[in-house]
DRENSE-64308 format. One record per residue: residue in one letter; x, y, z of N, C-alpha, C in turn. Coordinates in Angstrom, 3 decimals. Example, Ala and Ser with C-alpha at 12.3 -4.5 7.8 and 13.67 -1.06 7.14 Angstrom:
<sites>
<site><residuo>a</residuo><n_px>13.190</n_px><n_py>-5.690</n_py><n_pz>7.800</n_pz><ca_px>12.300</ca_px><ca_py>-4.500</ca_py><ca_pz>7.800</ca_pz><c_px>13.200</c_px><c_py>-3.300</c_py><c_pz>7.800</c_pz></site>
<site><residuo>s</residuo><n_px>12.850</n_px><n_py>-2.250</n_py><n_pz>7.080</n_pz><ca_px>13.670</ca_px><ca_py>-1.060</ca_py><ca_pz>7.140</ca_pz><c_px>12.900</c_px><c_py>0.030</c_py><c_pz>7.870</c_pz></site>
</sites>
This chain:
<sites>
<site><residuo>x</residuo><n_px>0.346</n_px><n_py>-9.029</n_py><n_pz>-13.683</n_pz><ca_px>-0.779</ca_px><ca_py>-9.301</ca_py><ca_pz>-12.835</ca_pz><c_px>-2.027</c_px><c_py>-8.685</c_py><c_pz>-13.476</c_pz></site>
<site><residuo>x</residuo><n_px>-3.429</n_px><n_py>-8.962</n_py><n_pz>-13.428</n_pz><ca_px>-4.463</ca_px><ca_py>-8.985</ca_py><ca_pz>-13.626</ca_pz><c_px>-4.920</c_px><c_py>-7.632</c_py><c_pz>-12.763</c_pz></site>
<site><residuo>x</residuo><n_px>-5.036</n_px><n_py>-6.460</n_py><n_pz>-13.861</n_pz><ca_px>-5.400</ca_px><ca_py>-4.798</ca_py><ca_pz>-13.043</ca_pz><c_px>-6.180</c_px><c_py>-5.201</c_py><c_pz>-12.358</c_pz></site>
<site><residuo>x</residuo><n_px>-7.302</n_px><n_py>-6.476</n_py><n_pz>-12.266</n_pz><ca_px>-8.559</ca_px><ca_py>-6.168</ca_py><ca_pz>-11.753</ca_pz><c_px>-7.882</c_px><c_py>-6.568</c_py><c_pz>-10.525</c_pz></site>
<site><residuo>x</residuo><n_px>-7.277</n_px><n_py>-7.746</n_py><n_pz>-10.392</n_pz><ca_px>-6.395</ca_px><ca_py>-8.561</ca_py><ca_pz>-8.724</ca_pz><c_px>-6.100</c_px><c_py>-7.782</c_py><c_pz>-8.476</c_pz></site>
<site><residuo>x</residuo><n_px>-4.918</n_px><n_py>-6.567</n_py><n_pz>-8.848</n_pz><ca_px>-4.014</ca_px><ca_py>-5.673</ca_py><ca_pz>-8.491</ca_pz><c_px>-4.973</c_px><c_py>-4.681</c_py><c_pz>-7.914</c_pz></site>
<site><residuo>x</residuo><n_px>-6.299</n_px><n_py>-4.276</n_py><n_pz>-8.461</n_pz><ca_px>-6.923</ca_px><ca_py>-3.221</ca_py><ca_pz>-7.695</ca_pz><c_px>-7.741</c_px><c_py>-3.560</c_py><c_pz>-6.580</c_pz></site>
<site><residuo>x</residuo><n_px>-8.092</n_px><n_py>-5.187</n_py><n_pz>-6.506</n_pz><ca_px>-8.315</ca_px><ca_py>-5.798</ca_py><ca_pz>-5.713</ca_pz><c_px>-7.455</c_px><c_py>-5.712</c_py><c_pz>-4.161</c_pz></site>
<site><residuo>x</residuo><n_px>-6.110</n_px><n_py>-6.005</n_py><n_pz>-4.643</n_pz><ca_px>-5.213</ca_px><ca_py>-6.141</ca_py><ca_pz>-3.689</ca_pz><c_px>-4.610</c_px><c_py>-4.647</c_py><c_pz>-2.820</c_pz></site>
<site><residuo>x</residuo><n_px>-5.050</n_px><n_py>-3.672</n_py><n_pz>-3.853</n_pz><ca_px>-4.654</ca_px><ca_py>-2.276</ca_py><ca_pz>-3.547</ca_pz><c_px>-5.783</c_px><c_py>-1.509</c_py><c_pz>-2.919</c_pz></site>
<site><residuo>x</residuo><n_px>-7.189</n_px><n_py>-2.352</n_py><n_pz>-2.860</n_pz><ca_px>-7.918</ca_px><ca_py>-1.954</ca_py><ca_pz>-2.154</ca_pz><c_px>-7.826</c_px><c_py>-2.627</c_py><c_pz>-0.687</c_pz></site>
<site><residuo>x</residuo><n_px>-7.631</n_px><n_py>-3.913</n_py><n_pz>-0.678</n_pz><ca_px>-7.026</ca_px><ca_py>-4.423</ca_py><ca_pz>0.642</ca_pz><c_px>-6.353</c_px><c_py>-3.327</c_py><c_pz>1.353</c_pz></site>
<site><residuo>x</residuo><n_px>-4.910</n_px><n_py>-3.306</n_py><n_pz>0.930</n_pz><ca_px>-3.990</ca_px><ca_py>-2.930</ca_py><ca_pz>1.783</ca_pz><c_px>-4.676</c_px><c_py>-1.304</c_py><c_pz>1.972</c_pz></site>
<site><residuo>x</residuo><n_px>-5.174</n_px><n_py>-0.811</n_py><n_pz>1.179</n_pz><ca_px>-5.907</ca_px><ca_py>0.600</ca_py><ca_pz>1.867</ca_pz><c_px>-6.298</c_px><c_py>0.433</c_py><c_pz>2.914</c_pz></site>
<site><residuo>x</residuo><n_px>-7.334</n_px><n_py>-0.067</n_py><n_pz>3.383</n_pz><ca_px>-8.086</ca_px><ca_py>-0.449</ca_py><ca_pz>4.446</ca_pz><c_px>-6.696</c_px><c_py>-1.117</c_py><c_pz>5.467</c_pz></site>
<site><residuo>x</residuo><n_px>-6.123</n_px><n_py>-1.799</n_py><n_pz>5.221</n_pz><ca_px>-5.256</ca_px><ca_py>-2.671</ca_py><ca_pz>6.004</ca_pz><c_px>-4.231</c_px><c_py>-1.084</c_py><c_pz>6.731</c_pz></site>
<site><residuo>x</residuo><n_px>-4.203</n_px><n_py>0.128</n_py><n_pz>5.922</n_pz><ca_px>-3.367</ca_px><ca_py>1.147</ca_py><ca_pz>6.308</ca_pz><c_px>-3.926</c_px><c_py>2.135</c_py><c_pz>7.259</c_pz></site>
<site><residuo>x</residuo><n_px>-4.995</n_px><n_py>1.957</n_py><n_pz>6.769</n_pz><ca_px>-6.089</ca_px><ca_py>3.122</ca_py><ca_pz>7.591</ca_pz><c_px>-6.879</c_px><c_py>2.334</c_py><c_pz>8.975</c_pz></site>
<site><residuo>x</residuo><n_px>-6.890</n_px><n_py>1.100</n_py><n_pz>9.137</n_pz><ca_px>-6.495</ca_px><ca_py>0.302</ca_py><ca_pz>10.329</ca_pz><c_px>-5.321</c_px><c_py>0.111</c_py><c_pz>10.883</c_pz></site>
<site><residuo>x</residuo><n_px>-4.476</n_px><n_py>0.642</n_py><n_pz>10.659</n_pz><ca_px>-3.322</ca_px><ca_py>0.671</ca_py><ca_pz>11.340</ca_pz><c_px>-3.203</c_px><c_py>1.799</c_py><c_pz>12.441</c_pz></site>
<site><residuo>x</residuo><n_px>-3.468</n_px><n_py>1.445</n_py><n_pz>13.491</n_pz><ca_px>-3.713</ca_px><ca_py>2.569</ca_py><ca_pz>14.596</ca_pz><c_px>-1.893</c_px><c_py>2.772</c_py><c_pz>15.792</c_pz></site>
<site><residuo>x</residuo><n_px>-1.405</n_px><n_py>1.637</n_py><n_pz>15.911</n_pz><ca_px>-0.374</ca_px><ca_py>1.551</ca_py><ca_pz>17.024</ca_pz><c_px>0.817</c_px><c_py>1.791</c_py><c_pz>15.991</c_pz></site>
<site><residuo>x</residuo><n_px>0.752</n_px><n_py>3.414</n_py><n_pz>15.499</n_pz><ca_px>2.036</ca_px><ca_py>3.416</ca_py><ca_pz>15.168</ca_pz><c_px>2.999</c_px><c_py>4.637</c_py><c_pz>15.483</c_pz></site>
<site><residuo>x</residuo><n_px>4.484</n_px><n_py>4.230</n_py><n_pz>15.145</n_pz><ca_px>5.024</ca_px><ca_py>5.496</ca_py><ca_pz>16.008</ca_pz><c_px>4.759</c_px><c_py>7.043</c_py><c_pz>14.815</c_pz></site>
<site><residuo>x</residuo><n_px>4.795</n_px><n_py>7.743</n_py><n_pz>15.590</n_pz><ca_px>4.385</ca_px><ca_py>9.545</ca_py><ca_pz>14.757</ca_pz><c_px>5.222</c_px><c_py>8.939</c_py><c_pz>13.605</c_pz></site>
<site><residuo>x</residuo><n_px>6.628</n_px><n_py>9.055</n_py><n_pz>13.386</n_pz><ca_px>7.409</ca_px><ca_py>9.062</ca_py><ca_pz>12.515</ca_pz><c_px>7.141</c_px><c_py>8.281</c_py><c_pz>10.948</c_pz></site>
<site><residuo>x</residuo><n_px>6.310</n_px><n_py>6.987</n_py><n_pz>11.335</n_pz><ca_px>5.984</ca_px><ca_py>6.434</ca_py><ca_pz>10.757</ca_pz><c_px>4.540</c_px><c_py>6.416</c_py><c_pz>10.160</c_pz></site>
<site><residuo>x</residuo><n_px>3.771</n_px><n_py>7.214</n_py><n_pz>11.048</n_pz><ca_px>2.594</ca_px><ca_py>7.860</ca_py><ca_pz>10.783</ca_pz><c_px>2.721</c_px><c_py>7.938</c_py><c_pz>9.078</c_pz></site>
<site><residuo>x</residuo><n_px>3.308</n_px><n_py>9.096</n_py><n_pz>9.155</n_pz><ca_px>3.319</ca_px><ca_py>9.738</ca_py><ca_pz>8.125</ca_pz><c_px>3.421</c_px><c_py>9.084</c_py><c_pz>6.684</c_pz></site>
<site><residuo>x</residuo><n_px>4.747</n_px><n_py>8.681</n_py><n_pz>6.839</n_pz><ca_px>4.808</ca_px><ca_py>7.510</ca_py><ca_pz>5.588</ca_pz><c_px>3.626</c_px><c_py>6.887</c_py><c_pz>5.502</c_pz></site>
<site><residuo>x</residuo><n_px>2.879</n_px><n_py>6.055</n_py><n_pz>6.135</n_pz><ca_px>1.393</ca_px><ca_py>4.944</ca_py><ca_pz>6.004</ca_pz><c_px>0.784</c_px><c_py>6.483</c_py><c_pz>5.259</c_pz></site>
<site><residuo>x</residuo><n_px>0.124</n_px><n_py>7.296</n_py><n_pz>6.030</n_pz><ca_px>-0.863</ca_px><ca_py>8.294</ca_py><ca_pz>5.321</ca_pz><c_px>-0.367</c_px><c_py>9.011</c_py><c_pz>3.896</c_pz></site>
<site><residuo>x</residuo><n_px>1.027</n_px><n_py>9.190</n_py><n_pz>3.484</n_pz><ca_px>1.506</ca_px><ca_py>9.121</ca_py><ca_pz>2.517</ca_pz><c_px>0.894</c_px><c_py>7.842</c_py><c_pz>1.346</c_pz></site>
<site><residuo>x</residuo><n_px>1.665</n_px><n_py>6.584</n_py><n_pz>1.932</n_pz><ca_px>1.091</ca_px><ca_py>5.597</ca_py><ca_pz>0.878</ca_pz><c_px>-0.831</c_px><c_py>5.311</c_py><c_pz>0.827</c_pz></site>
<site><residuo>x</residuo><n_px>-1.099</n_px><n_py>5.643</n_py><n_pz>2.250</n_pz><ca_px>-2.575</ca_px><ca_py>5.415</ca_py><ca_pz>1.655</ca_pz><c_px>-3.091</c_px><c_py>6.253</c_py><c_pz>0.215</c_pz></site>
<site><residuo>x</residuo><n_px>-2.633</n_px><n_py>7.898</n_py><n_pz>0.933</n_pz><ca_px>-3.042</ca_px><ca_py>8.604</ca_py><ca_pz>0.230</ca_pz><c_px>-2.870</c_px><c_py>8.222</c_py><c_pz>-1.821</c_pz></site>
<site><residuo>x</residuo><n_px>-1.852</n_px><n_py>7.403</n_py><n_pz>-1.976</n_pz><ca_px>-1.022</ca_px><ca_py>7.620</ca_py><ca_pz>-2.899</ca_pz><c_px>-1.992</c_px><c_py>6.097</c_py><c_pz>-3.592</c_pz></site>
<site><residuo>x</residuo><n_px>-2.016</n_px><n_py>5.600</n_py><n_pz>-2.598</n_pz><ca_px>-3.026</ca_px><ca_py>4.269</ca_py><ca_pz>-2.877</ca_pz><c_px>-4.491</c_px><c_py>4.367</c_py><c_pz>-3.187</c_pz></site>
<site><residuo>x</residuo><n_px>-5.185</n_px><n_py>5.329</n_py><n_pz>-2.348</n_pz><ca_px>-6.680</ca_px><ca_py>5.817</ca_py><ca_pz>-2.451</ca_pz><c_px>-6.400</c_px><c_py>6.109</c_py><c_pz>-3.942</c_pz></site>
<site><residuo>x</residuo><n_px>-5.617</n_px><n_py>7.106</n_py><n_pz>-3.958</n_pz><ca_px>-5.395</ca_px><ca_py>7.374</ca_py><ca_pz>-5.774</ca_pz><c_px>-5.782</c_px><c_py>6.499</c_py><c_pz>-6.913</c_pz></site>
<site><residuo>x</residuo><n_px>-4.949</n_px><n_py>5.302</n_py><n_pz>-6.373</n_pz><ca_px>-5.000</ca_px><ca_py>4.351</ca_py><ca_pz>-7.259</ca_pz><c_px>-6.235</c_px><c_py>3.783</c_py><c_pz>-7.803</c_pz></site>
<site><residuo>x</residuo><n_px>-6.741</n_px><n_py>3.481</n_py><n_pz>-6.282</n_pz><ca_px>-7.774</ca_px><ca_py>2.736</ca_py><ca_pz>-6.475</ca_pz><c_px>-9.025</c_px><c_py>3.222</c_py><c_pz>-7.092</c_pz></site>
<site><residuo>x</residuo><n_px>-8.985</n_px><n_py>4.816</n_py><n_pz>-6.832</n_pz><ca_px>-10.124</ca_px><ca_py>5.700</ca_py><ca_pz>-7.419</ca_pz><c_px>-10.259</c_px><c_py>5.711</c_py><c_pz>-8.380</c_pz></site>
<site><residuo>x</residuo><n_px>-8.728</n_px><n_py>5.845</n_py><n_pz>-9.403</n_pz><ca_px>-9.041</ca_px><ca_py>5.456</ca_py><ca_pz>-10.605</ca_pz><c_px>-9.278</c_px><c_py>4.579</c_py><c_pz>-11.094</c_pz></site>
<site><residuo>x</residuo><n_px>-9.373</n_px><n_py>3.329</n_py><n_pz>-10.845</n_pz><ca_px>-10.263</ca_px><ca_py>1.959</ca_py><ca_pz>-11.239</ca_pz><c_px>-8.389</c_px><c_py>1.077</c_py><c_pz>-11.972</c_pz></site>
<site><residuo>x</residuo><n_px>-9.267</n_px><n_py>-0.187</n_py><n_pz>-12.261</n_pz><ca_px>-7.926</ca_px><ca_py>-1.274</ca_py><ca_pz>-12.468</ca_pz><c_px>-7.715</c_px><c_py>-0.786</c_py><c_pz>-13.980</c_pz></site>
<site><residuo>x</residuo><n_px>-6.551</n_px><n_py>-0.929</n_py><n_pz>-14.106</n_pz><ca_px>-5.569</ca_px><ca_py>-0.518</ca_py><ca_pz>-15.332</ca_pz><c_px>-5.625</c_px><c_py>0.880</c_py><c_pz>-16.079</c_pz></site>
<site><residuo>x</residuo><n_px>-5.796</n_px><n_py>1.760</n_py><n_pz>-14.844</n_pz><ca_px>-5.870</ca_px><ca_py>3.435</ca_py><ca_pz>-15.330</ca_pz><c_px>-4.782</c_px><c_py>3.960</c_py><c_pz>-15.434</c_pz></site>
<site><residuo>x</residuo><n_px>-4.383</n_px><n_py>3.976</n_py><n_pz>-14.120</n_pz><ca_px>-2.787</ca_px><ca_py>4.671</ca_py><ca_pz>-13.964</ca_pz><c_px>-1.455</c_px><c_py>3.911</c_py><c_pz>-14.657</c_pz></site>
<site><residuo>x</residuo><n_px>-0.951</n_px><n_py>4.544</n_py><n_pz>-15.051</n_pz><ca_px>0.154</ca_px><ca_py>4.343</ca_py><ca_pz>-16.228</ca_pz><c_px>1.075</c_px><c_py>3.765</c_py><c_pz>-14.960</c_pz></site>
<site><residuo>x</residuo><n_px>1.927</n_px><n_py>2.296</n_py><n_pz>-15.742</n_pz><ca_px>2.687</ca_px><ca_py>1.469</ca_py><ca_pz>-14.682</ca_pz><c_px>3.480</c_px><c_py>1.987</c_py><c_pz>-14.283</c_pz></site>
<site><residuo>x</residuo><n_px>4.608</n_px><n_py>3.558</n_py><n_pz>-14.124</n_pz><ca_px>5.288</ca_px><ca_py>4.150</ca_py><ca_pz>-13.881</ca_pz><c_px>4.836</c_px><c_py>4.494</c_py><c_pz>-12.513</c_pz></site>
<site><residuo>x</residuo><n_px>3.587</n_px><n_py>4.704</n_py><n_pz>-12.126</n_pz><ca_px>2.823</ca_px><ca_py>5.136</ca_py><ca_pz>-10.919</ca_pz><c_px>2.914</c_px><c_py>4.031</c_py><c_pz>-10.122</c_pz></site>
<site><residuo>x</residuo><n_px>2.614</n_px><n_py>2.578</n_py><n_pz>-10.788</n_pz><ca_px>2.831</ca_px><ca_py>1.595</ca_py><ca_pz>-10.125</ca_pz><c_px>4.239</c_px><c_py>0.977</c_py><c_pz>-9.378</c_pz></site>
<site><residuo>x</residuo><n_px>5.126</n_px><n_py>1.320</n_py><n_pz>-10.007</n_pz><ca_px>6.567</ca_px><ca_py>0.842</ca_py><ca_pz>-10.143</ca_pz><c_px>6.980</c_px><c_py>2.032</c_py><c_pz>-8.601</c_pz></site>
<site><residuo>x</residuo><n_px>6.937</n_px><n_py>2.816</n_py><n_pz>-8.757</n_pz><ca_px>7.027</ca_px><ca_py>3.852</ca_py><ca_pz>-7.792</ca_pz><c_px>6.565</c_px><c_py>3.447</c_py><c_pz>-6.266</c_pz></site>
<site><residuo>x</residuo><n_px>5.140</n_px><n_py>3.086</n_py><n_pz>-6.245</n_pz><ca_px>4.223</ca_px><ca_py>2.601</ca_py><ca_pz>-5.269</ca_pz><c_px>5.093</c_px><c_py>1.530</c_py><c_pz>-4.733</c_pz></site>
<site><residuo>x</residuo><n_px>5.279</n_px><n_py>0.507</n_py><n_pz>-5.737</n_pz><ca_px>6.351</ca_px><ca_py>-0.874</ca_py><ca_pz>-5.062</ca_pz><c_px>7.690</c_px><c_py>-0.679</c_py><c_pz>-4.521</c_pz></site>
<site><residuo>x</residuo><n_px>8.458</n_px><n_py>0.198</n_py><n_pz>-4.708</n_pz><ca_px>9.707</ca_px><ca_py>0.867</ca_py><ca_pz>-4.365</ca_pz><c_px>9.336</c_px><c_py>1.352</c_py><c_pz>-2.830</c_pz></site>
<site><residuo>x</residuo><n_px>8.337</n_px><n_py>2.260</n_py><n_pz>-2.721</n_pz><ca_px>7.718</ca_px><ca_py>2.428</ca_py><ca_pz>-1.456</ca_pz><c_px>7.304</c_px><c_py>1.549</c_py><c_pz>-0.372</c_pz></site>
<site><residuo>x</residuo><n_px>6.329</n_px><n_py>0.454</n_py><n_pz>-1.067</n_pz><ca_px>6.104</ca_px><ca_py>-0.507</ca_py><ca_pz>-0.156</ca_pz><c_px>6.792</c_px><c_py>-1.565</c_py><c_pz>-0.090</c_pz></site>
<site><residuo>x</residuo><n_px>7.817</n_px><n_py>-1.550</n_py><n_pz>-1.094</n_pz><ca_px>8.816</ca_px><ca_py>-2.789</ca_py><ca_pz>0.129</ca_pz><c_px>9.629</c_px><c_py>-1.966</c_py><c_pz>0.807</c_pz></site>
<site><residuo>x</residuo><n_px>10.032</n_px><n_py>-0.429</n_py><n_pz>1.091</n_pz><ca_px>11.323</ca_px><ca_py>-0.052</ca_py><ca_pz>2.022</ca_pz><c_px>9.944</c_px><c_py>-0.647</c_py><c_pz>3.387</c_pz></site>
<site><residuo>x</residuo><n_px>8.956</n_px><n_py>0.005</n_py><n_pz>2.905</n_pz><ca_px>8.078</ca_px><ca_py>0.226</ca_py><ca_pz>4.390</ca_pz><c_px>7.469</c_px><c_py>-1.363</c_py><c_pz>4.959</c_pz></site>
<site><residuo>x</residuo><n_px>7.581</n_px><n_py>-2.490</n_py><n_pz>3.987</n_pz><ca_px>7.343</ca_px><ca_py>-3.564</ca_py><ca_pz>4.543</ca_pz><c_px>7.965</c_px><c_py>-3.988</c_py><c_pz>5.489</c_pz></site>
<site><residuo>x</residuo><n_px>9.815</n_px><n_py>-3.523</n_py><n_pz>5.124</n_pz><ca_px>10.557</ca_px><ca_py>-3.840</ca_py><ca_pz>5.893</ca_pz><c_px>10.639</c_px><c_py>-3.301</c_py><c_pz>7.261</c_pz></site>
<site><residuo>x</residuo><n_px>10.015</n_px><n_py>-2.101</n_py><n_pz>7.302</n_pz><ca_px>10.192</ca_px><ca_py>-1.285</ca_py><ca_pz>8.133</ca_pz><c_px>9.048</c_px><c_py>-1.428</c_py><c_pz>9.316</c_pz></site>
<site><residuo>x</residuo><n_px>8.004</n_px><n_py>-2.626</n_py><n_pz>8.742</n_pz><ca_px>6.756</ca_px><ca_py>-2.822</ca_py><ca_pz>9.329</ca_pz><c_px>6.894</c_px><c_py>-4.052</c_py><c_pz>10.130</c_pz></site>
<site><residuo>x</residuo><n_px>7.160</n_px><n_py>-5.222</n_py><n_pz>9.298</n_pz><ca_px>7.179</ca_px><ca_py>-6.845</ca_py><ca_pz>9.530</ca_pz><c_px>7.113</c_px><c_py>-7.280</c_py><c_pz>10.885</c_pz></site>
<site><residuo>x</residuo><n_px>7.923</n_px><n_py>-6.649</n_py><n_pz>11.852</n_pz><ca_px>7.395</ca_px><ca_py>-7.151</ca_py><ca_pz>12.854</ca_pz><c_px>6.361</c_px><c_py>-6.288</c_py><c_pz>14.172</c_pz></site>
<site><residuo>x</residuo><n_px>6.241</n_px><n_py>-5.264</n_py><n_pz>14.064</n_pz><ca_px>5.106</ca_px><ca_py>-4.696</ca_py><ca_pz>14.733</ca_pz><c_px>3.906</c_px><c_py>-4.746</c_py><c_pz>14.093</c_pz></site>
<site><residuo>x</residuo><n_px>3.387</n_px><n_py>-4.912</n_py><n_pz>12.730</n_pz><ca_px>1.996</ca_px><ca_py>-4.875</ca_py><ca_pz>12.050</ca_pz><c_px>2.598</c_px><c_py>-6.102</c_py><c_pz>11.069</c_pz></site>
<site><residuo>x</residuo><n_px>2.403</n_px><n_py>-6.942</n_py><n_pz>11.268</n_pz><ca_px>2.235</ca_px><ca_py>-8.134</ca_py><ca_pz>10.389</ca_pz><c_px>1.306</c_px><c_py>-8.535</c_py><c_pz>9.697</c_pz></site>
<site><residuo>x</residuo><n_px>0.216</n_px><n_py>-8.096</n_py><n_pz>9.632</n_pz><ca_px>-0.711</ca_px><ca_py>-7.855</ca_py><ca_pz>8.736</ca_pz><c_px>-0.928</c_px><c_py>-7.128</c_py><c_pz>7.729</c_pz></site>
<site><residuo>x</residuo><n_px>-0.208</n_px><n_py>-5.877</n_py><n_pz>8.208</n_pz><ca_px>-0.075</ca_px><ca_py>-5.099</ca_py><ca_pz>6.991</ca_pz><c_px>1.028</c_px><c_py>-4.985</c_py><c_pz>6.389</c_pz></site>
<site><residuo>x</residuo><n_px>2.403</n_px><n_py>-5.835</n_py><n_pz>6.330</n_pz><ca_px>3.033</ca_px><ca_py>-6.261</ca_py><ca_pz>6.046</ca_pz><c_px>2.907</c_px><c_py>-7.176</c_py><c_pz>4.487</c_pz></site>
<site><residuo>x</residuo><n_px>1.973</n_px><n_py>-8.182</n_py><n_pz>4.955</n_pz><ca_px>1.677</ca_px><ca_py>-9.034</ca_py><ca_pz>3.982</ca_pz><c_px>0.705</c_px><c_py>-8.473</c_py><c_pz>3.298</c_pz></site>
<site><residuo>x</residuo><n_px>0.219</n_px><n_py>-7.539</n_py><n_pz>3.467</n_pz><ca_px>-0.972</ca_px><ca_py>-6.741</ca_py><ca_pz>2.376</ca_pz><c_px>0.167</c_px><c_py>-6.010</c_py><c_pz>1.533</c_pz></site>
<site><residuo>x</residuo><n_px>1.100</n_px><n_py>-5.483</n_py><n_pz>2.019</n_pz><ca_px>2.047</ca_px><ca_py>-4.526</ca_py><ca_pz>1.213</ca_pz><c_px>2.500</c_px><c_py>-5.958</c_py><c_pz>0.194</c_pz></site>
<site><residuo>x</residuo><n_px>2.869</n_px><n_py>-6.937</n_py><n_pz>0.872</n_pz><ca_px>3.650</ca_px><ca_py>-8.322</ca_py><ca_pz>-0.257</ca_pz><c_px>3.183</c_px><c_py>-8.608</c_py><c_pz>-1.272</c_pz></site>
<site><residuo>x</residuo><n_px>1.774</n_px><n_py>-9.024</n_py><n_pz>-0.650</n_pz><ca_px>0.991</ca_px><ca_py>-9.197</ca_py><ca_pz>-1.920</ca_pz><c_px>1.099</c_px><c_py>-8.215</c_py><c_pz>-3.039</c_pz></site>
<site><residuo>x</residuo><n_px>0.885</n_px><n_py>-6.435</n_py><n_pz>-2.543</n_pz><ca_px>0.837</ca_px><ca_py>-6.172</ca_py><ca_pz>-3.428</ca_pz><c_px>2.734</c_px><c_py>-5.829</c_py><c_pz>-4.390</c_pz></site>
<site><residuo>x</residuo><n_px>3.046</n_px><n_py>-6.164</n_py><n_pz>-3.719</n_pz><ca_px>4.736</ca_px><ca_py>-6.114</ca_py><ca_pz>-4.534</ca_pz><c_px>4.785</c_px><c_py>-7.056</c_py><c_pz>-5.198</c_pz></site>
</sites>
């Protein structure tokens, strides 16, 4: 994929995480985890972080897509895209 789409798309789902308000505590955490881990990303601009950082991130956001899909469906498909 194209770093610039990918930072494109990783700036989406930031925003798409930090709008995520109706969620349970438990799950809190994980979202502010991946934002945090995502803000990262994005700070450093498209094709900074070494793909090992990336590969990691996707492992994350598909357990949590699954774990999302049907209460936030929006941010669901922001996580897809970016997988």
């Amino acid at each position: 994929m194209d770093p610039r789409h990918l930072h494109d798309l990783l700036t989406e789902l930031h925003q798409e995480l930090l709008a995520a308000t109706t969620v349970e505590p438990k799950d809190r955490d994980l979202l502010k985890r991946l934002a945090a881990d995502i803000h990262a990303l994005v700070e450093a601009g498209p094709g900074t972080p070494p793909p090992e950082r990336y590969q990691g991130l996707r492992g994350r956001l598909a357990e949590s897509a699954a774990a999302f899909e049907a209460s936030h469906p929006r941010l669901t498909t922001a996580m897809e895209k970016v997988i």
